[in-house]
PDBQT receptor file of N, H, CA, C and O in Angstrom, charges set to zero:
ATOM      1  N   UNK A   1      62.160-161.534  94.865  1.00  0.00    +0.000 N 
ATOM      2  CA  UNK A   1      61.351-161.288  93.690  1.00  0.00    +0.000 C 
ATOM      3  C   UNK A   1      61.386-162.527  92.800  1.00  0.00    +0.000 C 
ATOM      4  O   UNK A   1      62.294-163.348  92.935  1.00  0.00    +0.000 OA
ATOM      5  N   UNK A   2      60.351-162.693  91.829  1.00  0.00    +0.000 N 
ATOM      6  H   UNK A   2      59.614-162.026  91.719  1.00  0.00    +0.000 HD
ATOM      7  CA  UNK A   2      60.372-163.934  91.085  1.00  0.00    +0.000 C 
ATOM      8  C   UNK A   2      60.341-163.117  89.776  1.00  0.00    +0.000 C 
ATOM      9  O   UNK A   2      60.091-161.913  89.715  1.00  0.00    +0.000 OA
ATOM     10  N   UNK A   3      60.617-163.898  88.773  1.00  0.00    +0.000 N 
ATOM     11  H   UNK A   3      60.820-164.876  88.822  1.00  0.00    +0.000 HD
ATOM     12  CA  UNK A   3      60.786-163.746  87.895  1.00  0.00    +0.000 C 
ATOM     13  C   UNK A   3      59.994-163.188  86.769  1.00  0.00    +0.000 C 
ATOM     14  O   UNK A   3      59.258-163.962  86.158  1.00  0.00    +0.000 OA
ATOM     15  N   UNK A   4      60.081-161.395  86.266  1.00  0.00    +0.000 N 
ATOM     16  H   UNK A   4      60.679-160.766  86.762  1.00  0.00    +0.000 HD
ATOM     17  CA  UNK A   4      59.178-161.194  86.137  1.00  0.00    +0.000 C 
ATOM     18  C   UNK A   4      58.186-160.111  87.012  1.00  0.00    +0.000 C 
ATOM     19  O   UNK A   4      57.619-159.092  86.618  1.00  0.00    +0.000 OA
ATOM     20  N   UNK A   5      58.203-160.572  87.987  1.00  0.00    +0.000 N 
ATOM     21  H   UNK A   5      58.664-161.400  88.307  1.00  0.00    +0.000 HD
ATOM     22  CA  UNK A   5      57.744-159.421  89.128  1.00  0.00    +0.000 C 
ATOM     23  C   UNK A   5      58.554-158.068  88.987  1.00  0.00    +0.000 C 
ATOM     24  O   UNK A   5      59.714-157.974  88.584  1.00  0.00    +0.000 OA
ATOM     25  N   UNK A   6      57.696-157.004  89.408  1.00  0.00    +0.000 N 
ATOM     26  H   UNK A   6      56.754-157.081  89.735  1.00  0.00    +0.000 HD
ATOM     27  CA  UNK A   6      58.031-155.664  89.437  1.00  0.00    +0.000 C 
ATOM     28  C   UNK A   6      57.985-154.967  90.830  1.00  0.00    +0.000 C 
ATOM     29  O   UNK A   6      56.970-155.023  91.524  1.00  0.00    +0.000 OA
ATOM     30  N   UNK A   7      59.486-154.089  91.349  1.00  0.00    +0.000 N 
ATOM     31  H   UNK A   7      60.310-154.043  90.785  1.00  0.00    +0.000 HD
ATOM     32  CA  UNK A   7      59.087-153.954  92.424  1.00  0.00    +0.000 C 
ATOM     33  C   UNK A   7      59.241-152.760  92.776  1.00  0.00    +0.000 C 
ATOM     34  O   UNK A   7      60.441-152.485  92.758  1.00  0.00    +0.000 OA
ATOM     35  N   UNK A   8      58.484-151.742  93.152  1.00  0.00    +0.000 N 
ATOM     36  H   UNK A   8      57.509-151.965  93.167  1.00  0.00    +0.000 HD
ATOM     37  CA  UNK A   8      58.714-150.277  93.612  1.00  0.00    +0.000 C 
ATOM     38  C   UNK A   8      60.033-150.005  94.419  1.00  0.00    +0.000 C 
ATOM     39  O   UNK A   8      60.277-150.862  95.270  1.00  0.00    +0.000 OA
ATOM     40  N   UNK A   9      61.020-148.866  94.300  1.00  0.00    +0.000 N 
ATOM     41  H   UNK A   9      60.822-148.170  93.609  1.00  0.00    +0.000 HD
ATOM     42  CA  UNK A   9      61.981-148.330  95.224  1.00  0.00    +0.000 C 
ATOM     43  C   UNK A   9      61.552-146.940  95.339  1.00  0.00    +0.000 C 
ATOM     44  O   UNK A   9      60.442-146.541  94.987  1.00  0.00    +0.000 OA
ATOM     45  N   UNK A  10      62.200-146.431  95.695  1.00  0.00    +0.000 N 
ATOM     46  H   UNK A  10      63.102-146.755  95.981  1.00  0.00    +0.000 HD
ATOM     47  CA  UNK A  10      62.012-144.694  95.981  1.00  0.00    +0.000 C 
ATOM     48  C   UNK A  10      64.257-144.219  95.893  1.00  0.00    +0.000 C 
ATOM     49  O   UNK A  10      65.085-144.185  96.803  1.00  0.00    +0.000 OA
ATOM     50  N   UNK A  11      64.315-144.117  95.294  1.00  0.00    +0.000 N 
ATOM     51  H   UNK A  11      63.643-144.144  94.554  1.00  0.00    +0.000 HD
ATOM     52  CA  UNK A  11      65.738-143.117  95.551  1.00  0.00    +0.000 C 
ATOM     53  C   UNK A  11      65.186-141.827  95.881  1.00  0.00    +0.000 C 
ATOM     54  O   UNK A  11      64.123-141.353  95.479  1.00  0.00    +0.000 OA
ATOM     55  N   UNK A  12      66.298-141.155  96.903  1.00  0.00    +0.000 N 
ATOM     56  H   UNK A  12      67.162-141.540  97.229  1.00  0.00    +0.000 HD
ATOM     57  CA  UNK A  12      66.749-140.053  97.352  1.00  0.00    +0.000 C 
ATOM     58  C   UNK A  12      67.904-138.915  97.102  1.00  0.00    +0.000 C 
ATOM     59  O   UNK A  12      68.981-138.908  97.698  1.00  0.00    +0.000 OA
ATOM     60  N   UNK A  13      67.488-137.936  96.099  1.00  0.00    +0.000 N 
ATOM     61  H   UNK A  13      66.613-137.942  95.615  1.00  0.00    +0.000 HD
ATOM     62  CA  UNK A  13      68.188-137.067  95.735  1.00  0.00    +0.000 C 
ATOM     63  C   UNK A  13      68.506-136.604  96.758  1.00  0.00    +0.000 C 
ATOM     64  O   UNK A  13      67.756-136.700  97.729  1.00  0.00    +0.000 OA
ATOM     65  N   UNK A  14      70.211-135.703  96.866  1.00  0.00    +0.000 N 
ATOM     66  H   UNK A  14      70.821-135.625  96.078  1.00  0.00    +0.000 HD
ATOM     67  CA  UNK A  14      69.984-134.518  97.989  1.00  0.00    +0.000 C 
ATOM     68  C   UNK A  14      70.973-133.339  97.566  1.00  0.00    +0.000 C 
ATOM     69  O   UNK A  14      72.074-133.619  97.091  1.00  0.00    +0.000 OA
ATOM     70  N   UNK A  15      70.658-132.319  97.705  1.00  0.00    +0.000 N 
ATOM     71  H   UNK A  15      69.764-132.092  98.091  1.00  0.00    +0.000 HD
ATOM     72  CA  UNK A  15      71.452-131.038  97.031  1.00  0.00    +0.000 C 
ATOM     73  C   UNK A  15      71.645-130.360  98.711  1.00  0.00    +0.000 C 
ATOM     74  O   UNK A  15      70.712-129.762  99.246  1.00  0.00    +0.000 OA
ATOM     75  N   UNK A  16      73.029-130.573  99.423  1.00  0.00    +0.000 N 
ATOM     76  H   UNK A  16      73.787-131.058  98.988  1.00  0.00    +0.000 HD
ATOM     77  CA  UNK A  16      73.457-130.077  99.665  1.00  0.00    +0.000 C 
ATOM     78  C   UNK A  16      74.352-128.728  99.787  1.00  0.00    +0.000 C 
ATOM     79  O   UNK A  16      74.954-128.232 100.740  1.00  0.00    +0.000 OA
ATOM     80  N   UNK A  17      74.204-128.366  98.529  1.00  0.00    +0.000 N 
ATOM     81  H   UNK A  17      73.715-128.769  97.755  1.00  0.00    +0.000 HD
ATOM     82  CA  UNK A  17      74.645-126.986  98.156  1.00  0.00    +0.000 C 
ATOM     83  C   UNK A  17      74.649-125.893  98.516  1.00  0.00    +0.000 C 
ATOM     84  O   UNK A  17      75.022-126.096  99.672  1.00  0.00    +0.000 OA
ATOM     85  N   UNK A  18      74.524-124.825  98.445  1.00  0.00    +0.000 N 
ATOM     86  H   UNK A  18      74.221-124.660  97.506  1.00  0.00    +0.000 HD
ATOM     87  CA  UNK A  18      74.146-123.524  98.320  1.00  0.00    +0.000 C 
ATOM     88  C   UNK A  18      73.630-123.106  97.504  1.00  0.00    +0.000 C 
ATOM     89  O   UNK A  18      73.267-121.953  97.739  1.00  0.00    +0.000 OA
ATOM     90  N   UNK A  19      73.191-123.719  95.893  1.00  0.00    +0.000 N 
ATOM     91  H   UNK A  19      73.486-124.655  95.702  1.00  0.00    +0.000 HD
ATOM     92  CA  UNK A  19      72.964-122.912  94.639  1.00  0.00    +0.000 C 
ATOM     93  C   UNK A  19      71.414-124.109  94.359  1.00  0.00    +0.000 C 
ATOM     94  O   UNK A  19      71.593-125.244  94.801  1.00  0.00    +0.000 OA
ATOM     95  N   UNK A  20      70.311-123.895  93.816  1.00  0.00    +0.000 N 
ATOM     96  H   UNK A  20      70.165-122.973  93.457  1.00  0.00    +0.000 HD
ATOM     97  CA  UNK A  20      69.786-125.097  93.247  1.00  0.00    +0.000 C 
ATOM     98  C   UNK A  20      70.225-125.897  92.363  1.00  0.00    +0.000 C 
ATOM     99  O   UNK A  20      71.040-125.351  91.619  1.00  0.00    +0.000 OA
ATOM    100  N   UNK A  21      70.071-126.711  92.191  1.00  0.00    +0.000 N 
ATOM    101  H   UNK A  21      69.409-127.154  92.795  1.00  0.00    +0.000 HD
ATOM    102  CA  UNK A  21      70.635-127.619  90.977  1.00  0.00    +0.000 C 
ATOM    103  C   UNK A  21      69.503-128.211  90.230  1.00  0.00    +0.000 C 
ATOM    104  O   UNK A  21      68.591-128.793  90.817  1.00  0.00    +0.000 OA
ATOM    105  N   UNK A  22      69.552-128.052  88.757  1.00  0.00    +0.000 N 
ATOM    106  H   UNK A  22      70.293-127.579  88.280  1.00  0.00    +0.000 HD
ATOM    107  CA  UNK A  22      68.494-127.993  87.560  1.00  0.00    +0.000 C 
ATOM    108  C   UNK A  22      68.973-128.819  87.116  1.00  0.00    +0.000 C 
ATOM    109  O   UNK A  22      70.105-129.234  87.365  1.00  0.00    +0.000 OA
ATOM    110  N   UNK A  23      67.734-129.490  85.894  1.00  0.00    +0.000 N 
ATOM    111  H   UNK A  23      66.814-129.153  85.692  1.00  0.00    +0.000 HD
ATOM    112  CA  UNK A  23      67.780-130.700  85.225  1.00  0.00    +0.000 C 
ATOM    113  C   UNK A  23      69.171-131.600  85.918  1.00  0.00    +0.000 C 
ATOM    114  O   UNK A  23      70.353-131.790  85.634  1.00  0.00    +0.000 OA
ATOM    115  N   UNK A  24      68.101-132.036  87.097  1.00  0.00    +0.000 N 
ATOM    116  H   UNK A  24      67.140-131.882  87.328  1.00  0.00    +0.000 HD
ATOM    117  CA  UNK A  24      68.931-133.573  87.333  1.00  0.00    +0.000 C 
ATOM    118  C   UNK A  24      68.723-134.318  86.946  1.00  0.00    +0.000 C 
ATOM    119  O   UNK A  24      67.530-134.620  86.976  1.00  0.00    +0.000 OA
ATOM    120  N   UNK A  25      69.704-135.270  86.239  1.00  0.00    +0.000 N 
ATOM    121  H   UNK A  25      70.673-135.024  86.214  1.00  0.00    +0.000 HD
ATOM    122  CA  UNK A  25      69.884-136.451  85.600  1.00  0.00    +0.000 C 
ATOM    123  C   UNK A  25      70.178-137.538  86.539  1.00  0.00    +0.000 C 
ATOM    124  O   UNK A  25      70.998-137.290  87.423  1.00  0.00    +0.000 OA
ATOM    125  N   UNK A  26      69.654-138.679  86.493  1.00  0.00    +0.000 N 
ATOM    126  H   UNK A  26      68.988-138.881  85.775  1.00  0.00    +0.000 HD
ATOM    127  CA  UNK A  26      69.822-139.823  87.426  1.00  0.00    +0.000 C 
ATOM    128  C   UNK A  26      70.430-140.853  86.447  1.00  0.00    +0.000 C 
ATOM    129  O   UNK A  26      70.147-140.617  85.272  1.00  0.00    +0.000 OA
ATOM    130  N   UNK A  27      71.267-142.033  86.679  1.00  0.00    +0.000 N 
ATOM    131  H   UNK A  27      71.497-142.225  87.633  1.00  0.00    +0.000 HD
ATOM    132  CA  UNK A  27      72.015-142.814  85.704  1.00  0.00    +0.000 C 
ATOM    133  C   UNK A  27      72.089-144.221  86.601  1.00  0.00    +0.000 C 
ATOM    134  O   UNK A  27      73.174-144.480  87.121  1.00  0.00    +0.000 OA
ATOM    135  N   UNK A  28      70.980-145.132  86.797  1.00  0.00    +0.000 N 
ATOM    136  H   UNK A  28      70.099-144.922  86.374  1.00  0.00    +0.000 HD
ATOM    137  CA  UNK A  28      71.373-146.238  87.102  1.00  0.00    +0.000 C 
ATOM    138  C   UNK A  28      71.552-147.763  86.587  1.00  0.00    +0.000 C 
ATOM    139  O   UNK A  28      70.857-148.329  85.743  1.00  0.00    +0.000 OA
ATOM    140  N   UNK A  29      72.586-148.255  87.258  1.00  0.00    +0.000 N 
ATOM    141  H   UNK A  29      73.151-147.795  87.943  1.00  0.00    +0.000 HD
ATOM    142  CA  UNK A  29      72.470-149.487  86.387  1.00  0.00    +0.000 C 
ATOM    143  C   UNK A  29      72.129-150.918  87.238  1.00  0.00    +0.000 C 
ATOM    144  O   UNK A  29      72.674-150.974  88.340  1.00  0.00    +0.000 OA
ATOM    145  N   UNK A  30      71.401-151.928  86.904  1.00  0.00    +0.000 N 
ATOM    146  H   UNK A  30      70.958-151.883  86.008  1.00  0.00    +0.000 HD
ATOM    147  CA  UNK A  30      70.846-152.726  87.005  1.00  0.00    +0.000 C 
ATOM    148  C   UNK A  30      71.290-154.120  86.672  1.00  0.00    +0.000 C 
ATOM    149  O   UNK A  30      70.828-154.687  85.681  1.00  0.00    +0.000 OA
ATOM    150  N   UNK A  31      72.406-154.850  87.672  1.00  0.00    +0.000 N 
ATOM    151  H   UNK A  31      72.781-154.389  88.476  1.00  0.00    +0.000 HD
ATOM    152  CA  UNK A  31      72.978-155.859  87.014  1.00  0.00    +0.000 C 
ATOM    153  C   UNK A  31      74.259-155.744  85.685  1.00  0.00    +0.000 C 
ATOM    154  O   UNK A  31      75.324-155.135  85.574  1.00  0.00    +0.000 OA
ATOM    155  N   UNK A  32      73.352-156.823  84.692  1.00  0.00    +0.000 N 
ATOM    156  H   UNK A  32      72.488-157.318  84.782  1.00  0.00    +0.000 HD
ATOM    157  CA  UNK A  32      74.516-156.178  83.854  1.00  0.00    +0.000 C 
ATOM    158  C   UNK A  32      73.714-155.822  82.314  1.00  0.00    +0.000 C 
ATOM    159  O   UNK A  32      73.954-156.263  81.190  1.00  0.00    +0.000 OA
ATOM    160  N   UNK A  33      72.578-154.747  82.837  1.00  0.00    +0.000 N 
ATOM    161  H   UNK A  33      72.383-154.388  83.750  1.00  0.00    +0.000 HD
ATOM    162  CA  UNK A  33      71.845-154.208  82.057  1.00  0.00    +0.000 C 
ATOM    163  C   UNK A  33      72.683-152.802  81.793  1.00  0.00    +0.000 C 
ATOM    164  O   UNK A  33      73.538-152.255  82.489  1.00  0.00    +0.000 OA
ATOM    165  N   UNK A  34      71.942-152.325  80.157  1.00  0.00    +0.000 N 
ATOM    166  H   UNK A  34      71.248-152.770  79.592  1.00  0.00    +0.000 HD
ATOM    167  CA  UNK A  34      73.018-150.938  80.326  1.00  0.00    +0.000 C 
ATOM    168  C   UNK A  34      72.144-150.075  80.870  1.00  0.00    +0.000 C 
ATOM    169  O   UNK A  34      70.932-150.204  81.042  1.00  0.00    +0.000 OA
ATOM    170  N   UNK A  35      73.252-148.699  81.264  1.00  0.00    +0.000 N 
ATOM    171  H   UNK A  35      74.237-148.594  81.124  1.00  0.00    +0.000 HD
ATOM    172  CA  UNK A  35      72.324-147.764  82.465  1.00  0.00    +0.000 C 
ATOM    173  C   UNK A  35      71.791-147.448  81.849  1.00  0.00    +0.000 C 
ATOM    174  O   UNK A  35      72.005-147.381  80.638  1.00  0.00    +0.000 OA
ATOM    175  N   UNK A  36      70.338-146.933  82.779  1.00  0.00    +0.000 N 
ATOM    176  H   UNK A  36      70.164-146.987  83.762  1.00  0.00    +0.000 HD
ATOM    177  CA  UNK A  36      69.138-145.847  82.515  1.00  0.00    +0.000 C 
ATOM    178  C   UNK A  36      69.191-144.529  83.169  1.00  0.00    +0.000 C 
ATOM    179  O   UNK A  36      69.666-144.186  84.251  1.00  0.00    +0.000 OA
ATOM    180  N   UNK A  37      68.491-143.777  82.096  1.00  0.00    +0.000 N 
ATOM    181  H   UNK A  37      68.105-144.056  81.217  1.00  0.00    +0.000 HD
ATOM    182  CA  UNK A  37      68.690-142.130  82.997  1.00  0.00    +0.000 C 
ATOM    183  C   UNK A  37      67.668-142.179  83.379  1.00  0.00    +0.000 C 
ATOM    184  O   UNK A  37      66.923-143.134  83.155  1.00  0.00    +0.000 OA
ATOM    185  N   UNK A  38      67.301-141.007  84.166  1.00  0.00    +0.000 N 
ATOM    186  H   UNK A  38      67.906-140.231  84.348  1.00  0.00    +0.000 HD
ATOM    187  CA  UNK A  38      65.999-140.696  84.408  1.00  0.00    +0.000 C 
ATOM    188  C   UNK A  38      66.280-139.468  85.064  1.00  0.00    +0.000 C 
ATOM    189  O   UNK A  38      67.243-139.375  85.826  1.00  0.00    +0.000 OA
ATOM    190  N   UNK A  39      65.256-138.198  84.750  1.00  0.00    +0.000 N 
ATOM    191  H   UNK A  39      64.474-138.274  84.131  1.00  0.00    +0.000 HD
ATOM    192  CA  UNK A  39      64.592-137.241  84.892  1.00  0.00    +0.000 C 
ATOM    193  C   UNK A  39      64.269-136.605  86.239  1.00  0.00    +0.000 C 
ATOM    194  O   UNK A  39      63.116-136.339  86.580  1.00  0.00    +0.000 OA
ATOM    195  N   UNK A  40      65.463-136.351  87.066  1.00  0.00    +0.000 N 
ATOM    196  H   UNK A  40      66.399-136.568  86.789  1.00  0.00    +0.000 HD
ATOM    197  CA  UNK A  40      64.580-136.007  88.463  1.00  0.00    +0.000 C 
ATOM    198  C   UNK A  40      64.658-134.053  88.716  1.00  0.00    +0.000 C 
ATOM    199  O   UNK A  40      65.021-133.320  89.636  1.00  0.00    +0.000 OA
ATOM    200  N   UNK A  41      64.157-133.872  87.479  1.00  0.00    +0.000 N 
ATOM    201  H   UNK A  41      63.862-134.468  86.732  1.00  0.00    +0.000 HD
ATOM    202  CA  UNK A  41      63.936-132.181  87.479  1.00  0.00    +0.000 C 
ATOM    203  C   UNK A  41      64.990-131.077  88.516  1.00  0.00    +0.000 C 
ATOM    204  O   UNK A  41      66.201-131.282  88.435  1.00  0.00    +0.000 OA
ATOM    205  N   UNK A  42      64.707-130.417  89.064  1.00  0.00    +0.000 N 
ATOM    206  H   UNK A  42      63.723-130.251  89.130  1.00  0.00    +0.000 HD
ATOM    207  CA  UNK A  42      65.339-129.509  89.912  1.00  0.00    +0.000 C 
ATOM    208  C   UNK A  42      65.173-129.799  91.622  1.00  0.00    +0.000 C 
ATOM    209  O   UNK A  42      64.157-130.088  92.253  1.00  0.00    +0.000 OA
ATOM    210  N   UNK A  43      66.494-129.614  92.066  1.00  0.00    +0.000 N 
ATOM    211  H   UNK A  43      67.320-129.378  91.553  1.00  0.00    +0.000 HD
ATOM    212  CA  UNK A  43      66.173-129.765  93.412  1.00  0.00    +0.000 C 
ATOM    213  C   UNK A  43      66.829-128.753  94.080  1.00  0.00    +0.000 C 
ATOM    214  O   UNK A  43      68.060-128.791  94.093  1.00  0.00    +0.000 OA
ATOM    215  N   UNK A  44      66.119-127.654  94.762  1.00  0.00    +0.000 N 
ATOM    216  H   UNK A  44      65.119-127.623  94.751  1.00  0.00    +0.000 HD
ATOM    217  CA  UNK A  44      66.842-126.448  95.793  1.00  0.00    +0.000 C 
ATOM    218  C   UNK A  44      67.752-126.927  96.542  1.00  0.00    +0.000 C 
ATOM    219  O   UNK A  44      67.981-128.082  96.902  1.00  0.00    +0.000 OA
ATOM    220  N   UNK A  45      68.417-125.643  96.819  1.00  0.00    +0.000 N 
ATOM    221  H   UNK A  45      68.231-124.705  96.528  1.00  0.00    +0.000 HD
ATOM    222  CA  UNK A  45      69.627-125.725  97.535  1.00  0.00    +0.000 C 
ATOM    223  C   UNK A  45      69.299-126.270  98.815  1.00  0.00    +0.000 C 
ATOM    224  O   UNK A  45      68.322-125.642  99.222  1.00  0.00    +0.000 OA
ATOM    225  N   UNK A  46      69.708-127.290  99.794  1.00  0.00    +0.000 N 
ATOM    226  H   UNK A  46      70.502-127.800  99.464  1.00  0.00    +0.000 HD
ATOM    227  CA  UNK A  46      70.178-127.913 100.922  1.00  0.00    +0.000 C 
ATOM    228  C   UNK A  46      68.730-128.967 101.098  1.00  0.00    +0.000 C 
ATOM    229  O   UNK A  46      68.674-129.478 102.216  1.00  0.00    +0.000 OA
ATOM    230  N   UNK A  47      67.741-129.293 100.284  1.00  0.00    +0.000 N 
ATOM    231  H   UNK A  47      67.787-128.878  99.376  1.00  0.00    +0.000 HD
ATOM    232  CA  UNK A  47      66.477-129.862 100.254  1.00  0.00    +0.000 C 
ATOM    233  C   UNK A  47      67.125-131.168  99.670  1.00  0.00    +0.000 C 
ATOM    234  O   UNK A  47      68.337-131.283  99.483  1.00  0.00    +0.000 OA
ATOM    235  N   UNK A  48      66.159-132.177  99.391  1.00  0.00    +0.000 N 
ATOM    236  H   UNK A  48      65.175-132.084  99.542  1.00  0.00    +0.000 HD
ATOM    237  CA  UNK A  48      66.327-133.835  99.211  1.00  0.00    +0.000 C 
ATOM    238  C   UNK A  48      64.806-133.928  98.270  1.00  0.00    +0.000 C 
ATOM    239  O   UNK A  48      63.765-133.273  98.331  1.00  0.00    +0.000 OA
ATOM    240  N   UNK A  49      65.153-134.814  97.594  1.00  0.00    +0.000 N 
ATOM    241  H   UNK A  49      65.998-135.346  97.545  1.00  0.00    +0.000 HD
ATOM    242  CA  UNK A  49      63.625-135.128  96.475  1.00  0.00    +0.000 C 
ATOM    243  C   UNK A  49      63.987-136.775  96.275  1.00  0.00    +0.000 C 
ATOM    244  O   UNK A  49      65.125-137.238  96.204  1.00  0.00    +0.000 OA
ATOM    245  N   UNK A  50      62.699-137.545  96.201  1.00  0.00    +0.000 N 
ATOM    246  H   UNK A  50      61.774-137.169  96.259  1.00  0.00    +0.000 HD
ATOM    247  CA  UNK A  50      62.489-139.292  96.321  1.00  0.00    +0.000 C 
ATOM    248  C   UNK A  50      62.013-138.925  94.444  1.00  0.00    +0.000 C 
ATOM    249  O   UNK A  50      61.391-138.040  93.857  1.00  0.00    +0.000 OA
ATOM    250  N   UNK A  51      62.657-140.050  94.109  1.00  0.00    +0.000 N 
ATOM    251  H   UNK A  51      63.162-140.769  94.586  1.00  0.00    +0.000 HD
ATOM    252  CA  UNK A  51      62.538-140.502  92.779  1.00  0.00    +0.000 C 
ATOM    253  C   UNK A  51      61.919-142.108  92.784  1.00  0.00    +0.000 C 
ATOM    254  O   UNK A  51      62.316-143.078  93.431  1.00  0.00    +0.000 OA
ATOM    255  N   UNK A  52      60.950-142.011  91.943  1.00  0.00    +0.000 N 
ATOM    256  H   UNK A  52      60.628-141.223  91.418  1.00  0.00    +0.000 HD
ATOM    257  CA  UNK A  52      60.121-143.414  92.317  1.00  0.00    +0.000 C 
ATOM    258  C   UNK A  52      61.148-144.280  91.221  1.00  0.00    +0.000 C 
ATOM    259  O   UNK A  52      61.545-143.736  90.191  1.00  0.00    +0.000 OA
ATOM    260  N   UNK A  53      61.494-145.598  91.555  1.00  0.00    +0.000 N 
ATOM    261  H   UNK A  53      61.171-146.040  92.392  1.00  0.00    +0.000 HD
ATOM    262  CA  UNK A  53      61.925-146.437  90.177  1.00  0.00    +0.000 C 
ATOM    263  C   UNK A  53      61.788-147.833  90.092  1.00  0.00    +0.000 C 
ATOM    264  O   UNK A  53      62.522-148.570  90.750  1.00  0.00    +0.000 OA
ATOM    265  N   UNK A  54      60.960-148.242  89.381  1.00  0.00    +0.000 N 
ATOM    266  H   UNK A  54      60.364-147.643  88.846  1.00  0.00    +0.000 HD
ATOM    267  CA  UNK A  54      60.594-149.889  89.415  1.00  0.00    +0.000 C 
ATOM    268  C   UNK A  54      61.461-150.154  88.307  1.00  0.00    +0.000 C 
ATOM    269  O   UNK A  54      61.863-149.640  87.264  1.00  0.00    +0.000 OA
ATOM    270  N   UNK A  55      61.588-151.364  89.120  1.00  0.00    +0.000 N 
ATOM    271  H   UNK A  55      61.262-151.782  89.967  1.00  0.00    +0.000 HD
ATOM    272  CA  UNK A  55      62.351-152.470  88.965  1.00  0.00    +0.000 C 
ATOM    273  C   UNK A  55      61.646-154.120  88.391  1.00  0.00    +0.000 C 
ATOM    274  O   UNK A  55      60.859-154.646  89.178  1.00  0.00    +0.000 OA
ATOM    275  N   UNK A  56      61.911-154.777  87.223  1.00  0.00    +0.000 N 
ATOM    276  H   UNK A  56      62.551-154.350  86.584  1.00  0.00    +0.000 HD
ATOM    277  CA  UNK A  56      61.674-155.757  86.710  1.00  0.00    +0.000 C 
ATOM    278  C   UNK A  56      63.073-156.518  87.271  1.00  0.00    +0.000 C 
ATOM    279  O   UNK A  56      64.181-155.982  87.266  1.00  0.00    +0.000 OA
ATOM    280  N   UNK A  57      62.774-157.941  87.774  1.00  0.00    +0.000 N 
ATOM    281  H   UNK A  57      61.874-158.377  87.778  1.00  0.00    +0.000 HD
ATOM    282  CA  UNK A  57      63.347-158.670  88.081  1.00  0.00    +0.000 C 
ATOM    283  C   UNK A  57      63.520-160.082  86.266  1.00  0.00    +0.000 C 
ATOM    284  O   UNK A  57      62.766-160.955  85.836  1.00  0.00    +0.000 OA
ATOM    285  N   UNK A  58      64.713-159.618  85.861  1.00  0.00    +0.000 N 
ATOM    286  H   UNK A  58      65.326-158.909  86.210  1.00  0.00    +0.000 HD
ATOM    287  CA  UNK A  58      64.740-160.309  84.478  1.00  0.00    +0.000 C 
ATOM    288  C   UNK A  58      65.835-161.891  84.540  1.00  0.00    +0.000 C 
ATOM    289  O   UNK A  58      66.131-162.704  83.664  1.00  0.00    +0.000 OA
ATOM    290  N   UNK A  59      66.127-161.805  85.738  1.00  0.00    +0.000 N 
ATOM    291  H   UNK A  59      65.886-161.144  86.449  1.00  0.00    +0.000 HD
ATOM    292  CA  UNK A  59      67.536-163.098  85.654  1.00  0.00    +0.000 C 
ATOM    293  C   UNK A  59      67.282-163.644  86.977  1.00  0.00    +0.000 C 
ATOM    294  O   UNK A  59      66.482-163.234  87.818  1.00  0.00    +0.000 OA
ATOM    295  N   UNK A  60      68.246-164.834  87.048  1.00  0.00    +0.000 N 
ATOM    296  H   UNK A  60      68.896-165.167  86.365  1.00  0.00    +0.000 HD
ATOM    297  CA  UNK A  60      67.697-165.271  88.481  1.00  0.00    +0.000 C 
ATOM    298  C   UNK A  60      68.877-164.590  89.469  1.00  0.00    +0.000 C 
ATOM    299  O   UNK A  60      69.496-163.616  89.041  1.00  0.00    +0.000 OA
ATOM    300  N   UNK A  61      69.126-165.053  90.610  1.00  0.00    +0.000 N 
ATOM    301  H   UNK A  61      68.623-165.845  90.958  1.00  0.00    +0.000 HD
ATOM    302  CA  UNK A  61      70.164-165.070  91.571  1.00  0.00    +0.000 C 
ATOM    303  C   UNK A  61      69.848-163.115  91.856  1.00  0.00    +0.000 C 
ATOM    304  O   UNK A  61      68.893-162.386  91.589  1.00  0.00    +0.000 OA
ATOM    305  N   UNK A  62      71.438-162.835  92.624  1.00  0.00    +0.000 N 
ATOM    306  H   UNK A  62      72.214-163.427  92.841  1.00  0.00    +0.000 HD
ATOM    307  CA  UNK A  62      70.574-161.310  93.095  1.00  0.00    +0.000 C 
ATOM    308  C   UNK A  62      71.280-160.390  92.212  1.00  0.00    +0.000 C 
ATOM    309  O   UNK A  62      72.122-160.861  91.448  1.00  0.00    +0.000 OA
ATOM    310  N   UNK A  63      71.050-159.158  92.220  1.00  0.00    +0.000 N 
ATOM    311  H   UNK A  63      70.366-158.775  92.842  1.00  0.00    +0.000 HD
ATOM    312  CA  UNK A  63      71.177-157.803  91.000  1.00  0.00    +0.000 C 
ATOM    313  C   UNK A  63      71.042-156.653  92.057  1.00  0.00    +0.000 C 
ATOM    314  O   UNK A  63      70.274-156.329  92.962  1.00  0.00    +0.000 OA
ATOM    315  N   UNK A  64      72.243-156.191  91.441  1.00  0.00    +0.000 N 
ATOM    316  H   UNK A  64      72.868-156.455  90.705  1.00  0.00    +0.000 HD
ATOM    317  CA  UNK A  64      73.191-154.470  92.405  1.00  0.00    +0.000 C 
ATOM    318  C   UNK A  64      72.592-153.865  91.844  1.00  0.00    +0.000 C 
ATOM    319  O   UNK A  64      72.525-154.181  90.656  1.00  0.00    +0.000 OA
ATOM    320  N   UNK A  65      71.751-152.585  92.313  1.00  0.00    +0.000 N 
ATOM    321  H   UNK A  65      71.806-152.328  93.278  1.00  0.00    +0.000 HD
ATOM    322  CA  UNK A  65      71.943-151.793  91.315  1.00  0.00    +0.000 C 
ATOM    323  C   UNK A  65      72.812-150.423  91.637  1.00  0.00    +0.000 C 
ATOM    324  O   UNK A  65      72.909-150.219  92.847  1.00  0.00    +0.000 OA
ATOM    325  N   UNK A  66      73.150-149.915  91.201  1.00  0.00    +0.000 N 
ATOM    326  H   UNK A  66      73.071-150.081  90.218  1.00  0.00    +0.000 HD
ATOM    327  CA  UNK A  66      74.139-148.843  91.190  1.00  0.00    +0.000 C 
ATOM    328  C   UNK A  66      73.402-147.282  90.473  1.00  0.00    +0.000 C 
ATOM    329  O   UNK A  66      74.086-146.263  90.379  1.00  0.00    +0.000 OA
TER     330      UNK A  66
């Protein structure tokens, strides 16, 4: 990525459970930006849900995100 550029990911929730699990909260962090939440609503019991999350490339060299 260059500097500036924005780049689509997809994360993958997965509720292995038995019970659904409501208002999921997502918490990632980006380098050594502070974390962001984000909103990935409810996901039934033993099902998986893709969370879209772009990404701005703000520094040079490479960036974890977690």
């Amino acid at each position: 990525m260059t500097f500036g550029e924005e780049k689509p990911f997809t994360l993958t929730v997965s509720n292995p459970g038995s019970g659904d699990a409501e208002k999921v909260m997502l918490s990632v962090i980006a380098g050594s930006s502070p974390p962001q939440q984000f909103d990935a609503g409810s996901i039934p019991a033993g099902h998986k849900k893709e969370v879209p999350l772009a990404v701005v490339a703000s520094q040079a060299g490479s960036i974890d995100l977690q």
